[in-house]
Backbone as JSON, one array per atom type, in Angstrom:
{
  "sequence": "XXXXXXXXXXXXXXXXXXXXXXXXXXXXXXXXXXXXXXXXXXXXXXXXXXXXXXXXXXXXXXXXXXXXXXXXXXXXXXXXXXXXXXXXXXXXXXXXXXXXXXXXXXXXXXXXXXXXXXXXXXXXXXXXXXXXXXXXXXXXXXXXXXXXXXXXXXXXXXXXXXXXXXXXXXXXXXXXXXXXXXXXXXXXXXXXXXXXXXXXXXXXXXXXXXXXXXXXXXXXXXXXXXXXXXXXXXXXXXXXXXXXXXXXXXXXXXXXXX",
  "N": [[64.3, -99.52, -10.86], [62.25, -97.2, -8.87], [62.28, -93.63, -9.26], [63.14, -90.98, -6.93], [60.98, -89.1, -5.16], [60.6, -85.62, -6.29], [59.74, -84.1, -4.5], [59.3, -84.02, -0.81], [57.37, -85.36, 1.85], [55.91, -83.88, 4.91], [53.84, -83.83, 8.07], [54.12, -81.9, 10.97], [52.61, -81.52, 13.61], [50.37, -78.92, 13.84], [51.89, -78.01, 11.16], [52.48, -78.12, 7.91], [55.38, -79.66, 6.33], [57.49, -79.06, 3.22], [59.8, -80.31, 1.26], [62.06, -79.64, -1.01], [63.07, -82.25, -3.54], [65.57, -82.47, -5.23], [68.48, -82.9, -5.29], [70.78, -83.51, -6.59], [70.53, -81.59, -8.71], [70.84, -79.63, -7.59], [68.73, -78.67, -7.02], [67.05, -77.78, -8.33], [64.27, -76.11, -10.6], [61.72, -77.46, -12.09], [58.82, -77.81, -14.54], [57.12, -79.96, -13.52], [57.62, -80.54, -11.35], [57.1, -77.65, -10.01], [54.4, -78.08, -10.88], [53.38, -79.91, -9.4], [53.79, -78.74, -6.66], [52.89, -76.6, -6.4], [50.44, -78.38, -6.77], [50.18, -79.6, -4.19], [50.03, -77.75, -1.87], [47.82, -75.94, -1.97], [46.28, -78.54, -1.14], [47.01, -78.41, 1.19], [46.1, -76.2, 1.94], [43.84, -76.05, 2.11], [43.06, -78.01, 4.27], [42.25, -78.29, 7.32], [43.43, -79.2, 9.18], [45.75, -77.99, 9.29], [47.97, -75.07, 9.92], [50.13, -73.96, 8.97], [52.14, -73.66, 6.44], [55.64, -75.09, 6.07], [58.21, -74.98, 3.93], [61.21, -76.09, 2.65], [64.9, -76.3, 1.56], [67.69, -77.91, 0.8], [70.5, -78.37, 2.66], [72.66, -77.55, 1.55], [71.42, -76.31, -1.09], [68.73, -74.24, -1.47], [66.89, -73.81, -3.59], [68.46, -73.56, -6.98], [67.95, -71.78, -8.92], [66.13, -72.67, -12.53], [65.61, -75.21, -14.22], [67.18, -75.84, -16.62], [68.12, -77.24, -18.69], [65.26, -78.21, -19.2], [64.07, -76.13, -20.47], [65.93, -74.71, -22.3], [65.85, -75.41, -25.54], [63.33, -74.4, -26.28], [60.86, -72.35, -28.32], [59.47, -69.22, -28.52], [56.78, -69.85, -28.8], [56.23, -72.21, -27.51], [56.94, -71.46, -25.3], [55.05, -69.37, -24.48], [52.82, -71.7, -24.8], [53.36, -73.31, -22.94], [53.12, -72.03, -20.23], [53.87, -72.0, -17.71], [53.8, -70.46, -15.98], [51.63, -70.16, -14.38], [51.44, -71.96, -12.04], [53.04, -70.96, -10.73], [51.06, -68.22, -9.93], [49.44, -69.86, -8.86], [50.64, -70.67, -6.76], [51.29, -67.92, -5.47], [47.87, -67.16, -4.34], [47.76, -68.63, -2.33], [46.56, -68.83, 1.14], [47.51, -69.3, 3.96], [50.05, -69.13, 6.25], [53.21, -68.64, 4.63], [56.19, -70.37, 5.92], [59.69, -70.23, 4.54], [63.06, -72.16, 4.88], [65.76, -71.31, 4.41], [68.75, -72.36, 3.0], [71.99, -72.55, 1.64], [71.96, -72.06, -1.95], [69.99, -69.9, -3.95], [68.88, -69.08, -6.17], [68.05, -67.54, -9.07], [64.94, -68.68, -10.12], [64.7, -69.55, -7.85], [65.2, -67.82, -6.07], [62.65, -66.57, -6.55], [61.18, -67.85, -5.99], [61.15, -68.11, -3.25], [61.05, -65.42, -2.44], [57.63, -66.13, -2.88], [57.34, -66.65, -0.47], [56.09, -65.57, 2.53], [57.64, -65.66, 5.44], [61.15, -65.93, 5.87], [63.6, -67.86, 6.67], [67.09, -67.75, 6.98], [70.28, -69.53, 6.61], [73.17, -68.25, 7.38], [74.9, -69.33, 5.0], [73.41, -68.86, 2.57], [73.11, -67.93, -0.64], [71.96, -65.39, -2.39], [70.28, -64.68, -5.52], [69.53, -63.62, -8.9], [70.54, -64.56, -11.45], [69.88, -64.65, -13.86], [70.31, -63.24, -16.51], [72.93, -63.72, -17.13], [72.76, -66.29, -18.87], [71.51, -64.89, -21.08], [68.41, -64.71, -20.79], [66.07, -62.98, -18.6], [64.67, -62.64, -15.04], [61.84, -63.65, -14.89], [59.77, -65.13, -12.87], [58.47, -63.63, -11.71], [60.83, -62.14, -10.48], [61.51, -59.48, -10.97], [59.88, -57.27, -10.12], [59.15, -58.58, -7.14], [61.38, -58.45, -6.36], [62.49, -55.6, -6.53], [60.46, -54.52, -4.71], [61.25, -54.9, -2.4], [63.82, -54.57, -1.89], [64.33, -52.26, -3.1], [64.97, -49.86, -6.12], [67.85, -49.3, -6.72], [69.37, -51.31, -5.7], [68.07, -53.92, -6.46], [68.56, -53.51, -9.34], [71.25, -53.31, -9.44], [71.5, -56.02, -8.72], [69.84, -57.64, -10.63], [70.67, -56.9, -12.71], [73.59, -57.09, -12.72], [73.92, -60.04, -12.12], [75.07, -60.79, -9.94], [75.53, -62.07, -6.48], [73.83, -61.97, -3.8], [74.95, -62.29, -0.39], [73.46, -63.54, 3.1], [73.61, -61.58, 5.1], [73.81, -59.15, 3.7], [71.14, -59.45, 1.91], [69.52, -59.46, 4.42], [69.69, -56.78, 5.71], [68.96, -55.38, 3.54], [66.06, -55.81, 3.89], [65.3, -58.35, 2.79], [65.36, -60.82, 4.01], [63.8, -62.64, 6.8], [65.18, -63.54, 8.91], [68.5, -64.44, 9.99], [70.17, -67.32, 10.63], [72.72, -69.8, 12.1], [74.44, -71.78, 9.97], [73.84, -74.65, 11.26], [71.06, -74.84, 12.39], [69.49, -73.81, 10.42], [67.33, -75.67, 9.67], [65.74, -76.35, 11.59], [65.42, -74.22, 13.35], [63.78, -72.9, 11.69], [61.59, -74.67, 11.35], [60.93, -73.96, 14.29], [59.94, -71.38, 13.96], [57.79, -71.45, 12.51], [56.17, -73.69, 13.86], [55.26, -71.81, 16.3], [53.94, -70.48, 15.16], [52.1, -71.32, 14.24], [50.54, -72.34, 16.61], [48.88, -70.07, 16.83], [45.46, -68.21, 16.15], [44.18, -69.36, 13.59], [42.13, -67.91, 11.47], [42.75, -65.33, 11.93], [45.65, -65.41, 11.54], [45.43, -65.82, 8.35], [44.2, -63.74, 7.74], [45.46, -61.79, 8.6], [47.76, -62.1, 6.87], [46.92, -61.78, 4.18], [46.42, -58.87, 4.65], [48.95, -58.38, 4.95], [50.17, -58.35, 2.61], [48.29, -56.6, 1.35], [49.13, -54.25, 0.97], [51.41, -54.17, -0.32], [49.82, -53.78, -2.88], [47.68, -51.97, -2.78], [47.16, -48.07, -2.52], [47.72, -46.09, 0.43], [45.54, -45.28, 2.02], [43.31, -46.78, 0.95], [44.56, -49.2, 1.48], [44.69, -49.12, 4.63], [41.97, -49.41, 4.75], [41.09, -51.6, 3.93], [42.84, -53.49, 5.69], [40.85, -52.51, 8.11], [38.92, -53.73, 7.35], [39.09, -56.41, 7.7], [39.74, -56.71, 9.83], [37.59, -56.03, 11.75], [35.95, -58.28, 11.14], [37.03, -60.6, 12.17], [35.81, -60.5, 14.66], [33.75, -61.63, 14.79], [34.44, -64.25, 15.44], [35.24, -67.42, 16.95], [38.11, -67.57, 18.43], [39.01, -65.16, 18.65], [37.1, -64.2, 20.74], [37.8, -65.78, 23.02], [40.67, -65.37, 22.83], [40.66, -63.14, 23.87], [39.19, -63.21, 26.32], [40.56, -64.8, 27.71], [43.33, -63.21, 27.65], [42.29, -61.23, 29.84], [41.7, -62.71, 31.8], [43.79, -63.72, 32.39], [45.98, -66.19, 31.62], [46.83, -69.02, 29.25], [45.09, -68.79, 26.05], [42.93, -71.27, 24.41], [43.07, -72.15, 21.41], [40.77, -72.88, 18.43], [40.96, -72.22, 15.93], [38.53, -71.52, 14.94]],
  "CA": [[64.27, -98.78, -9.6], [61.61, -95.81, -9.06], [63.16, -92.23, -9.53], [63.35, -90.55, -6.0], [60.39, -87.88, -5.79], [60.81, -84.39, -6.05], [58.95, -83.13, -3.57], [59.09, -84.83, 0.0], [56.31, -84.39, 2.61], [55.51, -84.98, 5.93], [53.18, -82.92, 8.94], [54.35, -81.96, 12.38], [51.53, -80.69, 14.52], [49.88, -78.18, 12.65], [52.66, -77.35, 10.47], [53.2, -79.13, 7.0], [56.85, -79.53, 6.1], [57.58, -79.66, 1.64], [61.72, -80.35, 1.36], [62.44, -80.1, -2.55], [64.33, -83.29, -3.21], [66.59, -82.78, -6.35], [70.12, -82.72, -5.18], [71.84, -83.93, -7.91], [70.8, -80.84, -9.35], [70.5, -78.5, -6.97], [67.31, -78.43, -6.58], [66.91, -76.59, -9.89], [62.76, -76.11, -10.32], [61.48, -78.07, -13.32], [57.63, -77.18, -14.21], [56.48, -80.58, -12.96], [57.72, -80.14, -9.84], [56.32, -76.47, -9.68], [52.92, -78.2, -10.8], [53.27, -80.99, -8.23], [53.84, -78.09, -5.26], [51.37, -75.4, -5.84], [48.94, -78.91, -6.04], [50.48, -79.81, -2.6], [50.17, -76.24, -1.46], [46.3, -76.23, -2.09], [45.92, -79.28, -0.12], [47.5, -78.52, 2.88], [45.49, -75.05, 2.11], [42.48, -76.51, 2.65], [43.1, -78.93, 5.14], [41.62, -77.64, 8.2], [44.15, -79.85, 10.67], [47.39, -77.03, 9.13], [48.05, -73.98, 9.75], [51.59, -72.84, 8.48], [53.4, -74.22, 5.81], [57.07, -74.82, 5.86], [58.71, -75.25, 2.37], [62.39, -76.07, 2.56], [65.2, -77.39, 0.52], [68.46, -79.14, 1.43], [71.5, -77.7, 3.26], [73.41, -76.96, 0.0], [70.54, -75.74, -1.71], [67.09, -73.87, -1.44], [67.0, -73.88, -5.47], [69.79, -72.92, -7.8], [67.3, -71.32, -9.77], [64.86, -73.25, -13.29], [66.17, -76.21, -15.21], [68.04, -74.89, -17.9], [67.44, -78.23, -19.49], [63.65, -77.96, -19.41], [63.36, -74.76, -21.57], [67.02, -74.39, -23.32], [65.67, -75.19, -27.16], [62.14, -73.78, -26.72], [60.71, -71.39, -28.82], [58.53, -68.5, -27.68], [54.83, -70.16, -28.91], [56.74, -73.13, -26.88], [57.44, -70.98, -24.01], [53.18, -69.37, -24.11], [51.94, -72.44, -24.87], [53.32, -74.21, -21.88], [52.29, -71.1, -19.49], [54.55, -72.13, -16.64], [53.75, -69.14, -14.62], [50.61, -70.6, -14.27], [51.55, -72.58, -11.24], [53.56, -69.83, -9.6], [49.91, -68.28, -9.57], [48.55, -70.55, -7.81], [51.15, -70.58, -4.9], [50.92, -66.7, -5.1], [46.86, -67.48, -4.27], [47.72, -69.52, -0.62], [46.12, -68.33, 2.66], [47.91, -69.71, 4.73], [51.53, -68.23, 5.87], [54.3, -69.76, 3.88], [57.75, -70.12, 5.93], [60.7, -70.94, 3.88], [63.97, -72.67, 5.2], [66.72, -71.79, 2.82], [70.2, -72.77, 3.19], [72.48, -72.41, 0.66], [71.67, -71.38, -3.08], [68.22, -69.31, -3.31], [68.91, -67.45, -7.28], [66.6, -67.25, -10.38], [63.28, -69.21, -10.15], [64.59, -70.08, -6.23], [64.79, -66.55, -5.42], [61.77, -65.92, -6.43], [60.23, -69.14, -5.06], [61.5, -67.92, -1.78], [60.12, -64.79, -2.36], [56.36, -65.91, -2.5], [57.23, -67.48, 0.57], [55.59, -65.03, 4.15], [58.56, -65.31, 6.7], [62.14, -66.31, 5.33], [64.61, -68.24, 7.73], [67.74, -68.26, 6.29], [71.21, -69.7, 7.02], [74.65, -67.35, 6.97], [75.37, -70.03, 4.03], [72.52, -68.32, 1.97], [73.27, -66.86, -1.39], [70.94, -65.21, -3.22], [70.74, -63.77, -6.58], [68.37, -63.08, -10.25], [71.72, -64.32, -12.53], [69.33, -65.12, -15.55], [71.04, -62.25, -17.39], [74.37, -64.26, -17.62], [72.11, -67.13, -20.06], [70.28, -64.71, -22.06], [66.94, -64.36, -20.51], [65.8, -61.99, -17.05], [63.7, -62.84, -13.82], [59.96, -64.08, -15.36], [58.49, -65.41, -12.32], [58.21, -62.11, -10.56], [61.76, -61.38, -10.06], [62.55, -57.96, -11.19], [58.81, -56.4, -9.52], [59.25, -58.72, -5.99], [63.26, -58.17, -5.52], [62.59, -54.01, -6.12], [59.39, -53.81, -3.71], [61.78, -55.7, -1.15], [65.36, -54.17, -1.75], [64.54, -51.13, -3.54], [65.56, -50.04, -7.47], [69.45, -49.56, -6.71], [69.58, -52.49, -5.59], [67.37, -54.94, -7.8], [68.92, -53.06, -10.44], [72.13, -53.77, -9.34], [71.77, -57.88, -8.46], [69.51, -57.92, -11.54], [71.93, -56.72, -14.05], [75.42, -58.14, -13.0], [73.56, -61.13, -11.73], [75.97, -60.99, -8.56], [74.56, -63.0, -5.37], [73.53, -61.27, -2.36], [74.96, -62.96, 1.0], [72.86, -63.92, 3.74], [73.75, -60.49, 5.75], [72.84, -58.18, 2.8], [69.66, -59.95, 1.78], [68.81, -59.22, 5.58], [70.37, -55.73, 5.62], [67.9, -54.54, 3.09], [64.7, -56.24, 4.05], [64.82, -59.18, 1.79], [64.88, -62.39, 4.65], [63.71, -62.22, 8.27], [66.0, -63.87, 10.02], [69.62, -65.44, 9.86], [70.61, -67.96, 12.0], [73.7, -70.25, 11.76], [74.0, -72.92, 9.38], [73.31, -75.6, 11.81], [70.37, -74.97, 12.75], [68.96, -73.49, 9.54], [65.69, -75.99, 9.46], [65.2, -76.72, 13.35], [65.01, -72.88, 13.56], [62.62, -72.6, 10.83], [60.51, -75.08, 11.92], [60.35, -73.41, 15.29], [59.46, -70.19, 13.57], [56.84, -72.68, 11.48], [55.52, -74.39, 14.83], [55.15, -71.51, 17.43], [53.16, -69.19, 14.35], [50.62, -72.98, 13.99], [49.91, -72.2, 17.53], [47.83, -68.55, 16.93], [44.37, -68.15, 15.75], [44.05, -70.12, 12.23], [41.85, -67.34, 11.06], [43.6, -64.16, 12.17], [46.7, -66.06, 10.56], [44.98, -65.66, 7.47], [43.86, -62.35, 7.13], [47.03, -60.55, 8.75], [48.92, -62.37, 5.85], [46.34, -61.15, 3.12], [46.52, -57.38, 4.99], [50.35, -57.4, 4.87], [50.39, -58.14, 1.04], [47.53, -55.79, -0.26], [50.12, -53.06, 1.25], [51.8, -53.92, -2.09], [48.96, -53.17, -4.29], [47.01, -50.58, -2.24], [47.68, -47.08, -1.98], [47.6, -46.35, 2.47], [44.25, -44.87, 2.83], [42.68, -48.58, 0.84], [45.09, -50.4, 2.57], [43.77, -49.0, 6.05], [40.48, -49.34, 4.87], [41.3, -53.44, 3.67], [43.33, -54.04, 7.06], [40.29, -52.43, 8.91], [37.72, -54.72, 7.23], [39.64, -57.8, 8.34], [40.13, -56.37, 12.07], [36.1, -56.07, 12.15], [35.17, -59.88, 10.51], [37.78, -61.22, 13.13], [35.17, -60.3, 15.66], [33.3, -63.11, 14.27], [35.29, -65.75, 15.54], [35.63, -67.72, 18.71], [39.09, -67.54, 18.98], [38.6, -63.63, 19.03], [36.59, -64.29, 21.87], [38.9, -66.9, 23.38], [41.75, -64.71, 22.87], [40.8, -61.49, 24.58], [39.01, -63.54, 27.7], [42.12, -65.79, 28.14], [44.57, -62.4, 28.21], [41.88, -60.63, 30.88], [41.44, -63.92, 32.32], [45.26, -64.1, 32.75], [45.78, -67.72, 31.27], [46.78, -69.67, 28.14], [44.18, -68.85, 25.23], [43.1, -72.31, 23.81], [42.61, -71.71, 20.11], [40.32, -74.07, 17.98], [40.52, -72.34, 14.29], [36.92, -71.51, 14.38]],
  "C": [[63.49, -97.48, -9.8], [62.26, -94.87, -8.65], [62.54, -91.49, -7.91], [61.95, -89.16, -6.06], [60.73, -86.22, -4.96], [60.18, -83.26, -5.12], [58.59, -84.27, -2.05], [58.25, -84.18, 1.52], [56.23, -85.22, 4.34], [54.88, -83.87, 7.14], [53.87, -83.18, 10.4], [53.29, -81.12, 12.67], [50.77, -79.9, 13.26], [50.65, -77.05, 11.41], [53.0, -78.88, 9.16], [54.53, -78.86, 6.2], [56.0, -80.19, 4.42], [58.75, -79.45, 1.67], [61.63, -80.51, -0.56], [63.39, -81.0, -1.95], [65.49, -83.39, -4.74], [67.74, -82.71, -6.47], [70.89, -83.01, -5.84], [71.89, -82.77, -8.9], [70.79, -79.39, -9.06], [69.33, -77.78, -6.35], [66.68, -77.19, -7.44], [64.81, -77.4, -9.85], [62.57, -76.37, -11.73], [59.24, -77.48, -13.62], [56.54, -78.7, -13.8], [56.79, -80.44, -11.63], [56.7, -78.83, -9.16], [54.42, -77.3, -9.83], [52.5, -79.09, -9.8], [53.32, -79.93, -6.95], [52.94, -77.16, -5.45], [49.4, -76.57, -5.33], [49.07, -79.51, -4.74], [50.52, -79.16, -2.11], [49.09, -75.92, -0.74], [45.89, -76.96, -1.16], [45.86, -78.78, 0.88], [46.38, -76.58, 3.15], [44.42, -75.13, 2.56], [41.91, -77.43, 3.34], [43.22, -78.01, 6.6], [42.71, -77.89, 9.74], [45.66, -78.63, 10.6], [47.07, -75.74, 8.54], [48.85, -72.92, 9.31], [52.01, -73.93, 7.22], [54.6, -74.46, 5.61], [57.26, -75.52, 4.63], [60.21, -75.13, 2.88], [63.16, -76.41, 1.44], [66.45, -78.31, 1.11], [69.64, -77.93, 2.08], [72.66, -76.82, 2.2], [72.92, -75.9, -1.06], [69.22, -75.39, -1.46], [66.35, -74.46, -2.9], [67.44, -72.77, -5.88], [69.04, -72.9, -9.08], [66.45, -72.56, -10.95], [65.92, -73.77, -13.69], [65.98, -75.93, -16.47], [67.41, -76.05, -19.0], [66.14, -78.2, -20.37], [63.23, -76.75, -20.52], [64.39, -74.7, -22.64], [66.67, -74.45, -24.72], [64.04, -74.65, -27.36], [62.08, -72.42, -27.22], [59.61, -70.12, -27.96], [57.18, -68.96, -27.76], [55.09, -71.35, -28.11], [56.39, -72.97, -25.14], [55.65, -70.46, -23.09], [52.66, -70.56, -24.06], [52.02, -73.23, -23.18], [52.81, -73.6, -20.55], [52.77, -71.57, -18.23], [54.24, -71.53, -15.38], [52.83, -69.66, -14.35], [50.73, -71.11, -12.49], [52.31, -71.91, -10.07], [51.99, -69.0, -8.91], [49.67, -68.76, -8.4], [49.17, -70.95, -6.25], [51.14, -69.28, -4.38], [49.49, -66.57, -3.98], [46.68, -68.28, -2.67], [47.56, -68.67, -0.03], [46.62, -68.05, 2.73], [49.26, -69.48, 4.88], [52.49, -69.62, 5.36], [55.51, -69.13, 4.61], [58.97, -70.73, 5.19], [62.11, -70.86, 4.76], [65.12, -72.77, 4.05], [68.25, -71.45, 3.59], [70.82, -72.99, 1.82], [72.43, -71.53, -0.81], [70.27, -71.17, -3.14], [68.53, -68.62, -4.73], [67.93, -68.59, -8.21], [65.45, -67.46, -9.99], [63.51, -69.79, -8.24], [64.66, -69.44, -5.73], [63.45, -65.78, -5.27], [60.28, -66.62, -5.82], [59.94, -68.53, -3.67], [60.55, -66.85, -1.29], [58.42, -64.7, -2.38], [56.53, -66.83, -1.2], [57.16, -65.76, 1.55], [57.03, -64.61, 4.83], [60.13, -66.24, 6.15], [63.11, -66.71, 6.79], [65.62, -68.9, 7.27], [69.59, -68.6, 6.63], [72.41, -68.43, 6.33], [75.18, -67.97, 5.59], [74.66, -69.24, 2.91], [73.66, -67.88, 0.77], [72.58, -66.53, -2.44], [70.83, -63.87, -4.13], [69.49, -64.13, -7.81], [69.8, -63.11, -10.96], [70.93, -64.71, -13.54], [70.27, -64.49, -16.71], [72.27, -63.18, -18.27], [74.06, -65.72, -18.6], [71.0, -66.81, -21.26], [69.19, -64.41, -21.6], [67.28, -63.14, -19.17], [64.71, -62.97, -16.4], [62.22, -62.98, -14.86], [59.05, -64.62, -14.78], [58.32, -64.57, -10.97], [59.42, -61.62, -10.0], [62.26, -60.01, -9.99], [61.17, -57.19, -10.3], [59.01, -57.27, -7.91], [60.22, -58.53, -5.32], [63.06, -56.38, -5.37], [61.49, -53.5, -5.45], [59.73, -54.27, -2.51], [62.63, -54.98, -0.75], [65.35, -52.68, -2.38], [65.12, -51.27, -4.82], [66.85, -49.93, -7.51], [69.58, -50.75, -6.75], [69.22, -53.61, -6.14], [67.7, -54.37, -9.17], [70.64, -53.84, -10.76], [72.44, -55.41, -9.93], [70.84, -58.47, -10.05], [70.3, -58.13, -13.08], [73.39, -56.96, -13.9], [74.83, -59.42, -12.91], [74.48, -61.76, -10.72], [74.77, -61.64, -7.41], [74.6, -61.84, -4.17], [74.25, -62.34, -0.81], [73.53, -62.58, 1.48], [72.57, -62.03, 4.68], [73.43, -59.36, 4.87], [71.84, -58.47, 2.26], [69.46, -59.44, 3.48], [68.76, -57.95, 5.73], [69.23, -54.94, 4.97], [66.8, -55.0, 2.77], [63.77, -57.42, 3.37], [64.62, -60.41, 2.42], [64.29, -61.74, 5.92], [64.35, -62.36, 9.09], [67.32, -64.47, 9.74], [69.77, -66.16, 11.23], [71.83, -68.9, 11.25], [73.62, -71.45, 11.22], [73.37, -74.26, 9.82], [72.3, -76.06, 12.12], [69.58, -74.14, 11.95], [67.25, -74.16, 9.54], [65.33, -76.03, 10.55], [64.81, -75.29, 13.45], [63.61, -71.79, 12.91], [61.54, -73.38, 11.38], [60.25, -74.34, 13.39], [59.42, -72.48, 15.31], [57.89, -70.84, 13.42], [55.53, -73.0, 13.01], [54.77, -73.33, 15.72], [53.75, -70.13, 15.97], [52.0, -70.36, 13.97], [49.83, -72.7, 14.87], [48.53, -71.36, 17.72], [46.6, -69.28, 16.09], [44.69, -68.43, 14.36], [43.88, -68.58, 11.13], [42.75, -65.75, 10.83], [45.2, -64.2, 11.27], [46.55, -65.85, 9.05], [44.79, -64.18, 7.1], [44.66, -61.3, 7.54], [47.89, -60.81, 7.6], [48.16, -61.43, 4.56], [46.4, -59.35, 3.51], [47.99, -57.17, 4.46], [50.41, -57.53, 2.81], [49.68, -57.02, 0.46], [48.65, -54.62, 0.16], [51.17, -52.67, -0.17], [50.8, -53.26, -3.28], [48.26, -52.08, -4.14], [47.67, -49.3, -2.19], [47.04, -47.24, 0.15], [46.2, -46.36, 2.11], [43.3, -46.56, 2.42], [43.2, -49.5, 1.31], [44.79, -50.26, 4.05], [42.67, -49.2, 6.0], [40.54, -51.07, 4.79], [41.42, -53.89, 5.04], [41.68, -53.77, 8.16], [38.91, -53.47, 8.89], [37.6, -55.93, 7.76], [39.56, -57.47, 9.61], [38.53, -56.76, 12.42], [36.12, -57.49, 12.09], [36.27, -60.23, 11.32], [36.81, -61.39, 14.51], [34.13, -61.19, 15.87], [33.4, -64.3, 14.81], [35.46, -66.09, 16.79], [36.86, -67.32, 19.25], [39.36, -66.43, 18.89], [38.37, -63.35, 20.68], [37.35, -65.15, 22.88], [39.85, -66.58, 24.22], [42.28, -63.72, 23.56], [40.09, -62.12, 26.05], [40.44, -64.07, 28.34], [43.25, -64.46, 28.85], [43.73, -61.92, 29.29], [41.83, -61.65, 32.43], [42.99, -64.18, 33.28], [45.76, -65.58, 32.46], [45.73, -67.96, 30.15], [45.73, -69.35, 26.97], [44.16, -70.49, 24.89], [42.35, -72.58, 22.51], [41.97, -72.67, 19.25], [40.62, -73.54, 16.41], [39.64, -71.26, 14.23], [36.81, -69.54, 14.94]]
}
């Protein structure tokens, strides 16, 4: 019998849905999996028909952090050689906005999954936490620098070093999801989010996501100068033009991408 795969796909409109599928283990992140989704990431990155990504996981679980399994007797020339991060990279590196759908458990390598995920839509079930501490290691795929440019150093200091979980309402509280909604409607809600953000200008989609990040690396005055470069080269584009007749126009824009 073939083994169930870990990564299950499928497109609505211009939104491509990725559901981790490892429930038996939580949906713990192995580094084939990670190398199988940043190269399903890519795709859908450069597939011209999608414009959002949704990444989910199951109702129980987002991911309950890295498979302990997978690394537990490696050594450190074990740990370089295999270069894991590698593949976080390369989902860092996506356009295109990433919404994540997390319900349930969201800690270690699934907190920080979550975190290169754009727009977070996450159920009251949520709990999310950086417990590496309590097996010996810390956060290594950007946990301890993306949880304290989110939540601040009290606080990523805090959840870092007991390795306590955050609810759903304090992850929101201090700027770490976007939205809660009630368990029920955890993915339908996400995909809405997912569907109605497919609709906008492809392009513009693109370079508001790359503006809101350099805000991390820029001081203001280069980050006003970045954001303003993108505002200009938007001017470029049909659906610029499209966009601003349609609202004078009074009437639907009808957006191609281009």
């Amino acid at each position: 019998m073939s083994e169930e795969p870990h990564l299950l796909t499928e497109t609505n409109g211009a939104v491509a849905v990725i559901r981790i599928n490892r429930p038996k283990v939580l949906n713990a992140l192995n580094l084939s999996l990670m190398t199988d989704l940043a190269e399903m990431m890519e795709g859908y990155d450069d597939d011209d028909s999608i414009n959002v990504i949704l990444l989910a996981g199951t109702q129980r679980a987002w991911a309950a952090g890295a498979d302990i399994g997978d690394m537990a007797s490696a050594s450190v020339s074990d740990m370089a050689q295999r270069d894991q991060f590698a593949q976080w990279e390369r989902i860092k590196r996506i356009k295109k906005p990433i919404v994540a759908a997390v319900s349930g458990f969201a800690l270690g390598g699934g907190c920080e999954l979550m975190m290169h995920c754009d727009v977070i839509i996450c159920s009251e079930t949520a709990r999310i936490g950086q417990p590496e501490i309590n097996i010996g290691v810390m956060p290594g795929a950007g946990g301890t620098q993306r949880l304290t440019r989110a939540v601040g150093k009290a606080l990523a200091m805090d959840v870092v070093l007991s390795g306590r979980f955050l609810s759903a309402r304090e992850a929101m509280d201090h700027g770490l999801v976007s939205r809660i909604v009630p368990p029920e409607h955890w993915f339908e809600e996400a995909l809405k989010v997912a569907t109605a953000m497919a609709a906008k200008p492809a392009t513009a989609l693109r370079y508001a996501k790359e503006a809101v990040l350099k805000a991390h690396d820029l001081s203001l005055s280069q980050g006003l100068e970045y954001e303003r470069k993108l505002f200009y080269m938007l001017f470029d584009t049909h659906d610029q033009k499209e966009g601003m007749t349609a609202f004078m126009e009074k009437r639907k824009p009808s957006f191609t991408g281009r």
